[in-house]
TITOR-883089 format. One line per 10 residues: number of its first residue (from 1); their letters; for each residue x, y, z of C-alpha. Coordinates in nm, 2 decimals, always signed. Each point is the difference from the previous one (the first is absolute). Layout:
N
NUM = a = X/Y/Z; ...
//
This chain:
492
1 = xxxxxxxxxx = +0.00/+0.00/+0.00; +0.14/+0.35/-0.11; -0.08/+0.32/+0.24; +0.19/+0.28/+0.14; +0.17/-0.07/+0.30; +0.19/+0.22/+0.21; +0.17/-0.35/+0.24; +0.39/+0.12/+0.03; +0.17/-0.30/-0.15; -0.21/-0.13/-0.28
11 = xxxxxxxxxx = +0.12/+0.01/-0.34; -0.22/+0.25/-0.24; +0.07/+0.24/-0.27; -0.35/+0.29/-0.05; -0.17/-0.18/+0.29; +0.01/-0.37/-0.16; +0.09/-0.25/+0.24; +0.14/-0.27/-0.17; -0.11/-0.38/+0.12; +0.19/-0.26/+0.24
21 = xxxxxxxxxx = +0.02/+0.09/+0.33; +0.30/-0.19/+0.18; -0.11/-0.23/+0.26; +0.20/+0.19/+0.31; -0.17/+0.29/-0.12; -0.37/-0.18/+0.02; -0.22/+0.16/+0.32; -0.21/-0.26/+0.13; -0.32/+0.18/+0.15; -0.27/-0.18/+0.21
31 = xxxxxxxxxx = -0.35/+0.22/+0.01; -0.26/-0.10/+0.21; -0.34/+0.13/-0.02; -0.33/-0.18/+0.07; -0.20/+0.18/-0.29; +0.08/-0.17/-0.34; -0.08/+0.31/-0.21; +0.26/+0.21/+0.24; +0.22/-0.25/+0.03; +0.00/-0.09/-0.46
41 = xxxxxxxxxx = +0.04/+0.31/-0.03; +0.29/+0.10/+0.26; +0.22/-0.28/-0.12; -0.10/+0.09/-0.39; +0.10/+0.38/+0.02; +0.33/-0.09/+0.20; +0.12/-0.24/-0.31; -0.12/+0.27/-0.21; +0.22/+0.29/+0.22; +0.33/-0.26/+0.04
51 = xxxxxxxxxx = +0.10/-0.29/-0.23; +0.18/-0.10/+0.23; -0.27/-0.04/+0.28; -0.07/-0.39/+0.02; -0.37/+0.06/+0.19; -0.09/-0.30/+0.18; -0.38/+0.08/+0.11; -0.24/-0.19/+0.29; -0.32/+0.07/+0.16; +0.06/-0.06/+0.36
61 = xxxxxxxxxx = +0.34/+0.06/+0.24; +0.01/-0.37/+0.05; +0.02/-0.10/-0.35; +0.31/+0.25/-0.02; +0.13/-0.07/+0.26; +0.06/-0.38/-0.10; +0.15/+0.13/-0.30; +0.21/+0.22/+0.14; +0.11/-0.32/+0.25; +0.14/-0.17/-0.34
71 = xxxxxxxxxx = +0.15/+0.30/-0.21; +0.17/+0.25/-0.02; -0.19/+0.33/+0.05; +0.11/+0.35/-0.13; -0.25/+0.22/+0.16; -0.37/-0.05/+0.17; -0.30/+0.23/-0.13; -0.29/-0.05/+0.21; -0.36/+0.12/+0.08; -0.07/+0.05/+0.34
81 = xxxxxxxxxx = -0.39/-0.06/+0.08; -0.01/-0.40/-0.05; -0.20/-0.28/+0.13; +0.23/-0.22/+0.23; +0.35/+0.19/-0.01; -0.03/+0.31/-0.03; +0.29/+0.23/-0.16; +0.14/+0.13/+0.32; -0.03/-0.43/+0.15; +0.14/-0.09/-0.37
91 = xxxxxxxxxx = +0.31/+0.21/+0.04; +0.04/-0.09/+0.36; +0.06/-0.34/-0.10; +0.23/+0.07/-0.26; +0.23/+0.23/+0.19; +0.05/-0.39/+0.25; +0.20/-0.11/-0.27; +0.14/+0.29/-0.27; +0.05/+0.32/-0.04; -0.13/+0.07/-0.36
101 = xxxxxxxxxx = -0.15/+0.33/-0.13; -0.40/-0.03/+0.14; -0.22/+0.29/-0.15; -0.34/+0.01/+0.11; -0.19/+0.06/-0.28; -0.37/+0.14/+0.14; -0.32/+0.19/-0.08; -0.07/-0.03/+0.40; +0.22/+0.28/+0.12; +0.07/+0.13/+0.29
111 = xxxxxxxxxx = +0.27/+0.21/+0.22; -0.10/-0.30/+0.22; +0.06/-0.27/-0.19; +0.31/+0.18/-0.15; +0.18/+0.03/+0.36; -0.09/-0.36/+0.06; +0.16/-0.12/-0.33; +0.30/+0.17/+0.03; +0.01/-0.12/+0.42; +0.02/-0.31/-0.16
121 = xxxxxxxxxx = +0.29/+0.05/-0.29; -0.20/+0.07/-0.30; +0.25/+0.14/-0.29; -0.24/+0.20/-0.16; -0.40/+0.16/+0.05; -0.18/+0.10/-0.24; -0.39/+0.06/-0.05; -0.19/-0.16/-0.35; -0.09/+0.28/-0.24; -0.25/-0.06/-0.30
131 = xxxxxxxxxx = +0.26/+0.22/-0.21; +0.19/-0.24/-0.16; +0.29/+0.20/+0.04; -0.01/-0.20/+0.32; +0.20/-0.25/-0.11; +0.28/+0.18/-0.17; +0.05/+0.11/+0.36; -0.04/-0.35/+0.11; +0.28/-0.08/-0.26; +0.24/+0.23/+0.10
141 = xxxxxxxxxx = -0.08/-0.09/+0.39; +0.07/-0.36/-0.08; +0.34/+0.08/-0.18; +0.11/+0.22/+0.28; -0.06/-0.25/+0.27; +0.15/-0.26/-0.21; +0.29/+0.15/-0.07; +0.08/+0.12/+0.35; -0.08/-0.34/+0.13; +0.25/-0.15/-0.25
151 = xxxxxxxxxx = +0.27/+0.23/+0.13; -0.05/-0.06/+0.32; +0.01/-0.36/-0.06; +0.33/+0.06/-0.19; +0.15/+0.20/+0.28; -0.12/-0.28/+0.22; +0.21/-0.27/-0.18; +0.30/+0.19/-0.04; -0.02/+0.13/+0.36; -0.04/-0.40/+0.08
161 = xxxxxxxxxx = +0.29/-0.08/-0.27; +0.27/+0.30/+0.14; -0.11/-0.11/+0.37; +0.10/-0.37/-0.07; +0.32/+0.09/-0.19; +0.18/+0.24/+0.27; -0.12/-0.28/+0.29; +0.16/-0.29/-0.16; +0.27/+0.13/-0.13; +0.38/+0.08/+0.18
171 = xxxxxxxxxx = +0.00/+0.33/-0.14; -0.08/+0.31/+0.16; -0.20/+0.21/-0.24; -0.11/+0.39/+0.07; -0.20/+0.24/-0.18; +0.16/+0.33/+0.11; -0.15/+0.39/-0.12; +0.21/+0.27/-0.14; +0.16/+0.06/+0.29; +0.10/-0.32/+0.05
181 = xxxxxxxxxx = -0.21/-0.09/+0.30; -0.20/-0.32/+0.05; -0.30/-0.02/-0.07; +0.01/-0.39/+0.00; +0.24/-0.30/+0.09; -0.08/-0.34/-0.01; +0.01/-0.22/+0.36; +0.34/-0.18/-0.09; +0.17/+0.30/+0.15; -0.03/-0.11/+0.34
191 = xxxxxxxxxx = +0.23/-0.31/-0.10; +0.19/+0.17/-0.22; +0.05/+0.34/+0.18; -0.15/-0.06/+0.32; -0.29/+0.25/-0.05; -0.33/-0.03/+0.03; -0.16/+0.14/-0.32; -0.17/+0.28/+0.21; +0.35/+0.13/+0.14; +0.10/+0.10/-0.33
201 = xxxxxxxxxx = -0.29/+0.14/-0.16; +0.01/+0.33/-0.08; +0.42/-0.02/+0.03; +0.25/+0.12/-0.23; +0.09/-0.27/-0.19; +0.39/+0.12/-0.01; +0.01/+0.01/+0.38; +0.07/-0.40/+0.03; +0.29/+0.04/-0.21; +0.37/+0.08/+0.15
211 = xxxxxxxxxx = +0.10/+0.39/-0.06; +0.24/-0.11/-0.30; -0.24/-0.18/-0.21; -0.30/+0.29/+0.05; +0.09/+0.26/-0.23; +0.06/-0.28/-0.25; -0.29/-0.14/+0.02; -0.20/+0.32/+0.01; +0.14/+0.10/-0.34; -0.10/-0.28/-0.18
221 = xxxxxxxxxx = -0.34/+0.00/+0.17; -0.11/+0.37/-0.09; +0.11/-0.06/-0.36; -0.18/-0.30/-0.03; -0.32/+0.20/+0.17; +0.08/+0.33/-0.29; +0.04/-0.35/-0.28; -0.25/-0.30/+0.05; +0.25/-0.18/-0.26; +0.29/-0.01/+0.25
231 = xxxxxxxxxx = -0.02/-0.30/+0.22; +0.30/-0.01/+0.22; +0.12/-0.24/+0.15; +0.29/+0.05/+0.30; +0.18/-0.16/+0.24; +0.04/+0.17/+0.35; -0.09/-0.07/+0.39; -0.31/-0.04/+0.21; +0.04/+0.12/+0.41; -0.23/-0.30/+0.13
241 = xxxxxxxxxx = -0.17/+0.10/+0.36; +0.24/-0.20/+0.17; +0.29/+0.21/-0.18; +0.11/-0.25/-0.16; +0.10/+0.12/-0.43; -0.07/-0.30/-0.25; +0.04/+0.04/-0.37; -0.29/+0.07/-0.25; -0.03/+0.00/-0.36; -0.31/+0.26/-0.05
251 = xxxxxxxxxx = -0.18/+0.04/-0.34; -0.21/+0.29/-0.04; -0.31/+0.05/-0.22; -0.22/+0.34/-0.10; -0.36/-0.08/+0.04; -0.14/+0.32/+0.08; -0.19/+0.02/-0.33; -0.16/-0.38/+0.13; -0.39/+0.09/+0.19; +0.07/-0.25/+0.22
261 = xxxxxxxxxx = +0.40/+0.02/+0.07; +0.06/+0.36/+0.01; +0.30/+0.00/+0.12; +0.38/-0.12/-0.06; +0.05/-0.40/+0.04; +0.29/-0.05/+0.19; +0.08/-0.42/+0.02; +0.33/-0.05/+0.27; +0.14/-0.33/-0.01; +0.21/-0.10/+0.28
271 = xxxxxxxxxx = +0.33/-0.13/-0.21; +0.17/-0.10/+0.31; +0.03/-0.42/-0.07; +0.15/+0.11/-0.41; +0.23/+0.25/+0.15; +0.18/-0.27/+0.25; -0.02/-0.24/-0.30; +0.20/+0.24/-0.20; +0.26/+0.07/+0.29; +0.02/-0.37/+0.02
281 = xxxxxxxxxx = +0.02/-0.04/-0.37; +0.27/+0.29/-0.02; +0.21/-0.15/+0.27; -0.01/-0.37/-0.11; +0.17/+0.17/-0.33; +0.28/+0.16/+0.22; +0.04/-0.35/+0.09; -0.02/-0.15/-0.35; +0.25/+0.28/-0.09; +0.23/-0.11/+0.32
291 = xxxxxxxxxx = -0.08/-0.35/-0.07; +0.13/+0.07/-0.38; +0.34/+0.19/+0.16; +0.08/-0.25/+0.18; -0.02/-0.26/-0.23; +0.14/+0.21/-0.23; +0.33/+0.10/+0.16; +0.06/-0.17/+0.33; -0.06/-0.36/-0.11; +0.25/+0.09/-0.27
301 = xxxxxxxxxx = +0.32/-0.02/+0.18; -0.01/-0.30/+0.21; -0.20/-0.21/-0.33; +0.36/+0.16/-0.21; +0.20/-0.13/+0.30; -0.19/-0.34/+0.00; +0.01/-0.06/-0.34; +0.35/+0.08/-0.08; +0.14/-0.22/+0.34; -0.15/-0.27/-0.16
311 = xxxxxxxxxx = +0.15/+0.08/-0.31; +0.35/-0.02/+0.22; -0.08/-0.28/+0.15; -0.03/-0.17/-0.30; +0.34/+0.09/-0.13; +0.19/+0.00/+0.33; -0.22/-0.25/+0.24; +0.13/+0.21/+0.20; -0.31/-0.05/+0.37; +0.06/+0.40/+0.10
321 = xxxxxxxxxx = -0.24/+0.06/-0.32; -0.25/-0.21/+0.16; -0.01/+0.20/+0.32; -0.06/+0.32/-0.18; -0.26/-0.17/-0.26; -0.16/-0.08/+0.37; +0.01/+0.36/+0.14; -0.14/+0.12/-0.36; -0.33/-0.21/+0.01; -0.03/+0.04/+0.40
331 = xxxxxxxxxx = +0.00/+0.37/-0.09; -0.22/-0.05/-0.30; -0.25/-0.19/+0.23; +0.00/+0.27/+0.26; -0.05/+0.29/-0.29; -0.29/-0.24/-0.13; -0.14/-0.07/+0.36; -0.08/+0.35/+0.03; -0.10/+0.12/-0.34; -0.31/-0.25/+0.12
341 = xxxxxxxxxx = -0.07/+0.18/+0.27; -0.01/+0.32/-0.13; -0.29/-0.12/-0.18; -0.33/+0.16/+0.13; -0.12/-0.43/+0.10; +0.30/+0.07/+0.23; +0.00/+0.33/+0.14; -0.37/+0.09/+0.05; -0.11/-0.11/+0.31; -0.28/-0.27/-0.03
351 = xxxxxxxxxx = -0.15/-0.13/+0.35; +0.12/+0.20/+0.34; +0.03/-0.17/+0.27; +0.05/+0.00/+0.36; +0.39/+0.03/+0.10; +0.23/-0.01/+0.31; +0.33/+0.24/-0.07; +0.19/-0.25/+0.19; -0.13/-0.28/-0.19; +0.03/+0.05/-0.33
361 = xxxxxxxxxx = +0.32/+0.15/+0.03; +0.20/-0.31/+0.17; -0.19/-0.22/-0.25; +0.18/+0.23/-0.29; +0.31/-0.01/+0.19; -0.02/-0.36/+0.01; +0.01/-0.04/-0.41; +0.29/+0.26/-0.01; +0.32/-0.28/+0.02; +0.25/+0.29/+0.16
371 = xxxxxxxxxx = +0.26/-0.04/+0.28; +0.09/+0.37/-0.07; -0.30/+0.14/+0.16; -0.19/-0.01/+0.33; -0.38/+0.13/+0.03; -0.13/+0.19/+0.31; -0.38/+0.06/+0.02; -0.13/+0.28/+0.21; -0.38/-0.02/-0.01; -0.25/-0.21/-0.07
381 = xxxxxxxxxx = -0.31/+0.18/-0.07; -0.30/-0.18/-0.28; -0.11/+0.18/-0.34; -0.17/-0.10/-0.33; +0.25/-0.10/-0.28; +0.02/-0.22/-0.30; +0.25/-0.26/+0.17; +0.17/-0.10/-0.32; +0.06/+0.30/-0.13; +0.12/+0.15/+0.41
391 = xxxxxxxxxx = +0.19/-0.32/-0.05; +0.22/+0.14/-0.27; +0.04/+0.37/+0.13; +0.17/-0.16/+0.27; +0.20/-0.25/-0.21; +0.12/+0.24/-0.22; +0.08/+0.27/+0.29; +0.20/-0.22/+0.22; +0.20/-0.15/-0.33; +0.07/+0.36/-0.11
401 = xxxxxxxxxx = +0.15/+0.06/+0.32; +0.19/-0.35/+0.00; +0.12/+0.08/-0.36; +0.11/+0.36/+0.13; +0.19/-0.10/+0.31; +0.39/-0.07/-0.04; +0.01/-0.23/+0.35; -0.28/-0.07/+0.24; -0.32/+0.20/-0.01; -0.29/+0.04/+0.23
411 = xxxxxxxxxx = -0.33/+0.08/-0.11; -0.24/+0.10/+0.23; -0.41/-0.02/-0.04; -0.22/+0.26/+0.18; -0.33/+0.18/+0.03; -0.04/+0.38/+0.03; -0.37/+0.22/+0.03; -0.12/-0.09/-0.35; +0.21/-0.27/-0.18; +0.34/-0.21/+0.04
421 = xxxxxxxxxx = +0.38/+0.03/-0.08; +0.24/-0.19/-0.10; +0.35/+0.11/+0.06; +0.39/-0.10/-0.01; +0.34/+0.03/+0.12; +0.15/-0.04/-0.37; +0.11/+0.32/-0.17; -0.30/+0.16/-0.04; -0.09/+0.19/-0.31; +0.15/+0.37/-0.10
431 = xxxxxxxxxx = -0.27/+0.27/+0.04; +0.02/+0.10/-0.33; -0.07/-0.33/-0.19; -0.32/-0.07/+0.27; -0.27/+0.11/-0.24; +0.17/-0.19/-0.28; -0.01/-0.37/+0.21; -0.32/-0.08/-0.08; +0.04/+0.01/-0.40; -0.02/-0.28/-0.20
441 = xxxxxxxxxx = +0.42/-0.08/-0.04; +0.11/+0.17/+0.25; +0.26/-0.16/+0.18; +0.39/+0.06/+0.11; +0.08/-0.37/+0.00; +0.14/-0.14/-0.32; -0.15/-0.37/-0.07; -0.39/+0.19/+0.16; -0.28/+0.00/-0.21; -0.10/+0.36/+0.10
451 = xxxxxxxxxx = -0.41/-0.11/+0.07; +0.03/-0.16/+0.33; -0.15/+0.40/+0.17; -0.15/+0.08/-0.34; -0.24/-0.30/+0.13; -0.04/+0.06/+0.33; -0.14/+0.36/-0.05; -0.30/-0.17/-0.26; -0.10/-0.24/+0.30; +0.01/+0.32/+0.25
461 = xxxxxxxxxx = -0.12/+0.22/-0.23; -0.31/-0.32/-0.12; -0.06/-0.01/+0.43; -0.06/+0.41/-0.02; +0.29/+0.06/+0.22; +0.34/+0.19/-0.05; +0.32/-0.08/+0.05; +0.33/+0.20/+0.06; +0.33/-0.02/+0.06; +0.20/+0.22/+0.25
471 = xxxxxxxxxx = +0.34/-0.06/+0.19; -0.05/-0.31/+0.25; +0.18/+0.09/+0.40; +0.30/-0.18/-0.09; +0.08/+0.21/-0.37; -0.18/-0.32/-0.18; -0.31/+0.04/-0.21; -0.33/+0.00/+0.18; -0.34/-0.04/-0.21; -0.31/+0.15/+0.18
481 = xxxxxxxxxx = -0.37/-0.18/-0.17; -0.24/+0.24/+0.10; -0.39/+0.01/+0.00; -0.02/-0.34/+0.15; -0.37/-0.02/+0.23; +0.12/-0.26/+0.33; -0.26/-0.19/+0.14; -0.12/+0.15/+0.34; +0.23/-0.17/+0.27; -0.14/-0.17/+0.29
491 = xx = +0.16/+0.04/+0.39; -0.13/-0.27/+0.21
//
């Protein structure tokens, strides 16, 4: 059917509406009036106003209502003076279950009845004319309603969608104004930040961050608010209640032109977990790279002494080229010994432990096959430690001092306020080469591999302590771990 047609969104050129309305576009109406005439010629005019009104007409509430029970319903015209149900009882029992757009549709009309209808959550009121004008009005009621109640719907589902997506998800997501305040955070904050989601509201976004990441930040933000095409995304601090500053990859969004955003998205991801992956990735390559040195020069000269002793031997048979083919591979199996363990599998501490001082250091002492050395323990006191990996801190300490010492040595085991030492009465270590021990090669005896310390500051540094070295009492060299927590002793 071709008529002029003033519906925003149909397709017409001079007022011709062209046929085929799509099915999402379809407006299913019920109208319920108990006069036939009234109610043939309500639902006629409405197809004639709206092609795409599908008008779905009964005679008594209870009839639409069972329809209405089964299908989907658009909007509800209805008379109000009717046997049984009435309009007012007809729209009562509708509101139990759905909201849709209700217009009471009457030639009964009254400031009474009106009050009434809309005390009850009628959409619309309006009073039967014998103009047929009437239903133009009608028309243009129905398509208000309709399209108010859609939006709502809408707004409804995507309120339902967003709500769902910030709750399940790690993220904290904000919708800040132009000034960069809240005006929305999702609950993961408290975990992530510690805040409750009412603590921040209303807060400057750029307050959580350090004072060297702010004005940062704040540039990139205002130039994404004056261009929605910038998204930024930047890397800086959050202050969590406690005071505590994690790391946070933050991606920013304009949205201010969105109805139901309006605001700037701000999405902070807590990058804590990929930032100690890549310390852990970037030191297992200094390791590969130390790993590579070593192999690379310092099993070099004893394999060239090995190899041409044995070339020697062969020539001469002369035995002294089997004792220094034996010193070449025991150095080689020493150098190889420890490139293992400067693996991360050796280093990183795995399962801690309860330990005794006292204990585990006579059991290392044990292993060590010395009568250079004697051990003195002064303490006793319990911490938490990976007992392999304690294990060979120890080992390696007490043969570095062994190695050291030109005649006897003692080495002496302690506790001070936070941690333990480990000190010597060798020659000690100059002042000036103290910050250099701990290097991978560093050493100032000949046939050393250089890795024994470079090892035992991974395992101290994989337990979260520190370690030092100073001047012991005696002029030796004295190592201090640090940031050790001992297990409360008990005084009977």
């Amino acid at each position: 059917m071709n008529k002029v047609n003033n519906f925003e969104g149909e397709n017409s050129v001079n007022g011709t509406v062209f046929s085929g309305i799509k099915e999402q576009d379809r407006i299913t109406v019920v109208v319920v009036d108990d006069e036939p005439e009234l109610l043939d010629l309500t639902a006629t005019f409405l197809e004639r106003e709206r092609d795409e009104f599908a008008v779905e007409p009964f005679q008594s509430a209870d009839a639409a209502l069972s329809y209405i029970e089964k299908n989907s319903v658009d909007a509800i015209v209805s008379d109000y003076d009717m046997p049984k149900l009435d309009g007012l009882d007809f729209l009562e029992r509708v509101r139990e279950k759905d909201d849709v757009p209700f217009i009471l549709f009457t030639g009964k009309g009254s400031e009474e009845i009106a009050s009434e209808a809309i005390s009850r959550g009628v959409t619309d009121y309006l009073q039967k004319q014998t103009d047929t004008s009437q239903y133009s009005l009608l028309a243009n009621r129905i398509i208000n309603s309709v399209e108010k109640y859609r939006a709502s719907k809408q707004l409804e589902r995507s309120q339902e969608k967003f709500s769902k997506l910030v709750t399940n998800s790690s993220d904290v997501l904000g919708i800040v104004d132009e000034n960069a305040r809240f005006k929305y955070i999702s609950p993961v904050c408290e975990d992530v930040l510690g805040y409750e989601q009412h603590e921040l509201i209303g807060s400057v976004a750029f307050s959580l961050m350090p004072p060297e990441d702010r004005e940062r930040a704040m540039n990139e933000f205002f130039a994404a608010v004056e261009d929605s095409d910038t998204e930024p995304v930047i890397e800086h601090g959050w202050e969590k209640k406690n005071g505590e500053v994690i790391p946070v990859e933050t991606r920013g969004t304009n949205m201010f032109d969105d109805d139901f955003i309006n605001g700037f998205v701000v999405n902070g991801r807590d990058i804590s977990e990929i930032k100690e992956r890549q310390e852990r990735i970037e030191q297992q390559n200094e390791r590969l790279t130390e790993m590579h040195n070593a192999l690379s020069h310092d099993i070099q000269s004893p394999l060239q002494v090995a190899l041409n002793s044995l070339f020697l031997y062969r020539e001469e048979e002369d035995r002294t080229y089997l004792n220094k083919i034996e010193h070449a591979l025991e150095r080689i199996d020493v150098l190889v010994e420890q490139i293992l363990t400067m693996t991360e599998h050796e280093t990183t501490p795995k399962d801690t432990e309860q330990i005794a001082l006292q204990d585990i250091s006579e059991r290392v002492w044990k292993m060590i096959e010395t009568e250079k050395g004697t051990l003195e323990i002064d303490g006793n006191r319990e911490f938490k430690a990976d007992q392999s990996r304690l294990q060979q801190v120890l080992q390696n300490l007490f043969k570095n001092a062994i190695q050291h010492a030109e005649g006897e040595v003692t080495i002496s085991v302690g506790t001070i306020e936070d941690g333990i030492y480990v000190e010597d009465t060798g020659p000690g270590i100059p002042e000036s080469e103290r910050d250099e021990v701990f290097e991978s090669g560093y050493t100032t005896k000949k046939n050393n591999t250089g890795l024994g310390l470079n090892i035992v500051k991974q395992i101290i540094d994989g337990h979260g302590w520190n370690i030092k070295l100073e001047e012991g009492s005696s002029g030796g060299a004295r190592f201090e771990i640090t940031g050790i927590t001992f297990e409360p002793q008990v005084h009977n």
